[in-house]
Residue, then its C-alpha position, 0 to 999 in steps of 0.5 A: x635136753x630134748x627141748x622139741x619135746x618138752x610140749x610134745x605133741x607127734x607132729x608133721x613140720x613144715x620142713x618135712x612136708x615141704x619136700x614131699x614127692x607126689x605120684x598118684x596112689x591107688x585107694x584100696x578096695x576096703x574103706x573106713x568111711x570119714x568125716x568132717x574135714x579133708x573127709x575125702x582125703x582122709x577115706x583114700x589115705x586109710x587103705x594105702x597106710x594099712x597096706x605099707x604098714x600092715x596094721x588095721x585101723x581099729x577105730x575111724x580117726x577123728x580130724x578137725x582143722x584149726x588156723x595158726x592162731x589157735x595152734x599158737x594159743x594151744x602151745x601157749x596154754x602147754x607152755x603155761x603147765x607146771x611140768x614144761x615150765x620146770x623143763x624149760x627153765x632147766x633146758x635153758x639154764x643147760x643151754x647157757x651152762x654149755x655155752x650153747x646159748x647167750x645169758x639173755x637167751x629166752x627158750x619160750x619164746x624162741x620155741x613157741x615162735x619156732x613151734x608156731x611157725x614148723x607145725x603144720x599138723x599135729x596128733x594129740x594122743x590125750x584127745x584122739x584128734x589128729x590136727x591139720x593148720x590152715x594155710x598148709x599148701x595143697x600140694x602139701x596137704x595129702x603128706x600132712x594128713x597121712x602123716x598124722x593119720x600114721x600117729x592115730x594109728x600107732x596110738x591105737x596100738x601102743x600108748x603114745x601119751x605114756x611115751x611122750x611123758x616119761x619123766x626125766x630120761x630125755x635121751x629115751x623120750x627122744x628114741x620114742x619119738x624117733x620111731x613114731x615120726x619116724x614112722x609118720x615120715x617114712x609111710x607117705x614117702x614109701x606110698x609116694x616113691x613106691x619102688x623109687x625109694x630104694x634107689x641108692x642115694x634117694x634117701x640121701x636126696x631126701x634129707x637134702x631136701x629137708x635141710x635146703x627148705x630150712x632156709x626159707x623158715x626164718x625162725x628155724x634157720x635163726x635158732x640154735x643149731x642144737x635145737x634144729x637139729x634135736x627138731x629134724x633128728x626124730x624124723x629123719x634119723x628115724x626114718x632111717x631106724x624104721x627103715x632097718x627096723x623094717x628090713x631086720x624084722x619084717x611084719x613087726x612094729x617096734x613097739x612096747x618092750x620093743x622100743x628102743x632106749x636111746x639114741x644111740x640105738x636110733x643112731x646106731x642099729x647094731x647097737x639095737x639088733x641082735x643079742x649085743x643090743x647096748x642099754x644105758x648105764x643108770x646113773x644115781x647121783x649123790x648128795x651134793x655138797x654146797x649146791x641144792x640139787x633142783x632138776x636131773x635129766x639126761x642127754x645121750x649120745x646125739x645132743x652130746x655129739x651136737x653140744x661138742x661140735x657146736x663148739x669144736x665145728x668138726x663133725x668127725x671129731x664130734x661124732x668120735x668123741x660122743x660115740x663111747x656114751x654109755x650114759x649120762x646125767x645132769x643136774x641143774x643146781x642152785x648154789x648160794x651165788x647162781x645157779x651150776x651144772x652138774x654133769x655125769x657121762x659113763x663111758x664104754x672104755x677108759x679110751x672112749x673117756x679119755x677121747x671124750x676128755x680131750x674134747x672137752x678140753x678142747x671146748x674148754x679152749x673154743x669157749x675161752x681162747x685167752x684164758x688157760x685151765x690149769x691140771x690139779x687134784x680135782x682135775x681140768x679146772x678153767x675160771x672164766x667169765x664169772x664161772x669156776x669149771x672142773x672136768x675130772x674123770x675116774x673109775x666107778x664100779x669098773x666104768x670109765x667116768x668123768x664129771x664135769x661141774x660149771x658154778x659161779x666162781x664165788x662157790x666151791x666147785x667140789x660139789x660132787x663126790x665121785x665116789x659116791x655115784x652109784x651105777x646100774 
């Protein structure tokens, strides 16, 4: 889904630099000397990035200012690129066959409002320039330009470019970009907590922060809770990942072979570390019966645990549920009365399934309370609201999967064969 990546540029947000802890630093003997703009405050963050990450700048990072309206006009023109508008016309038709947003929900310009408001710095790894937007409070300013002064340096040393445009693997984009604004998040807090930051519960605090500034953002605060929190997850989850990352390896950067696959490597650091780090199951879909394949992506663990408990508003339950991914797929169809869904998931165990399975089930009855799925050879089948829905579930080549197909109630709904799924 990933809908914060689909005009992805590495980024500070409003709601990050809104909650940044201040104490002075101490600039370093050894200077790259900058200009331009913010040329002062650019040469003293230089040393104190190279110290807590411990990586040299190869080149002197280029900074220029631009005010809200030419941010605005920027992601204007990237929503106008063929690529983010074949994204944004899938992404939305997920969103509404999920039930996660109405029939008349409109994903542009809800996330070029949403863009336009949040970002209050930004990086471009196609031009090498690193963006601060007028109007950013000064006692904002120093995290923001340090911030995006970490992406200028992580794009001297892996291709960030490359890493924000992997195509049709969402859930791998999104555990990329966990660890550059993760990265980006954690060093100015380390520079500002120092010793402090190790105090139990203070990264705790932190994310407090963050989520008690959303309510003074009208436009963050009015989107869909799936689309906040695929905004924060990067850099809070991600600051937690670097976090371990710096304590396991110590002098390393997760970088190139090195850089996690999913989020459930984000989210889950077993999963990453050691000689039982977990990869996503690749998944193949077959030819469709009845229905035009016109778009496949991916959502991985978080967006699967966020799109269940949009509807079940459990979170324990939630997280359960989702924490037995082992990879998915989805295409978005044309059929001859509408547009489908069509959504593969692979499961660790025949249990993990089976939790998964009642889950659905139970958002089955959270979407459509007065009407009641019936159980047949295809599986769990529910018409409702125009819409014929199937969640069936079996074994493909000794994986537990279950396929779940939502399209108009005029079309067949057994447009997948099962046994045609090929795994890897």
């Amino acid at each position: 889904m990933a809908m914060t990546r689909v005009h992805a540029r590495s980024a500070a947000i409003a709601l990050l630099a809104s909650m940044t802890i201040f104490t002075a630093g101490c600039p370093g003997k050894e200077k790259l000397t900058a200009q331009g703009p913010y040329a002062q405050e650019v040469s003293d963050a230089i040393p104190k990035i190279e110290r807590v990450t411990g990586l040299k700048f190869k080149k002197q990072p280029v900074l220029e200012r631009r005010t809200k309206e030419q941010v605005r006009a920027f992601l204007v023109k990237q929503f106008e690129d063929e690529r983010s508008q074949t994204d944004l016309a899938a992404q939305q038709t997920l969103l509404r066959r999920l039930g996660l947003v109405g029939e008349d929900f409109d994903l542009r310009a809800l996330m070029l409002d949403l863009y336009t408001e949040q970002i209050v710095g930004f990086y471009d790894p196609a031009t090498k320039v690193l963006y601060v937007v007028d109007g950013a409070p000064p006692d904002q300013l120093g995290f923001v330009i340090e911030h995006e002064l970490v992406h200028a340096l992580q794009d001297q040393y892996t291709n960030l470019d490359s890493l924000l445009h992997i195509k049709g693997d969402d859930d791998r984009v999104l555990a990329a970009q966990s660890v550059m604004e993760g990265q980006a998040t954690l060093v100015p807090l380390r520079d500002r907590l120092g010793p402090a930051a190790e105090i139990p519960g203070g990264w705790d605090r932190v994310r407090q922060m963050v989520r008690e500034s959303s309510s003074s953002m009208p436009k963050f605060a009015a989107a869909p809770q799936i689309l906040q929190e695929t905004l924060i997850f990067p850099y809070l989850s991600g600051m937690e990942f670097m976090k371990h990352f710096d304590d396991q390896e110590p002098g390393k950067m997760p970088f190139g072979a090195a850089m996690p696959v999913s989020s459930t490597q984000i989210i889950h650091p077993s999963a990453y570390f050691g000689s039982n780090a977990e990869q996503p199951v690749t998944i193949t879909l077959p030819p469709l019966h009845g229905a035009t394949n016109t778009y496949e992506n991916d959502m991985g663990e978080f967006e699967t645990r966020l799109f269940l408990f949009q509807h079940l508003k459990d979170q324990n339950a939630s997280i359960r549920a989702a924490m037995g991914w082992a990879g998915d797929r989805y295409a978005i169809l044309k059929t001859p009365h509408g547009d489908g869904l069509a959504w593969v998931t692979v499961w660790r165990s025949a249990v993990d399934a089976g939790e998964f399975r009642t889950a659905m089930q139970k958002v089955f009855t959270a979407r459509y309370p007065n009407v009641q799925a019936t159980e047949g050879p295809q599986g769990t089948h529910l018409i409702a609201s125009g819409r014929s829905m199937v969640l069936s579930g079996g074994d493909v080549e000794g994986h537990s999967v279950l396929v779940y197909i939502d399209v108009p109630a005029a079309d067949r709904a057994d447009i997948l064969d099962m046994s045609k799924i090929a795994l890897k």
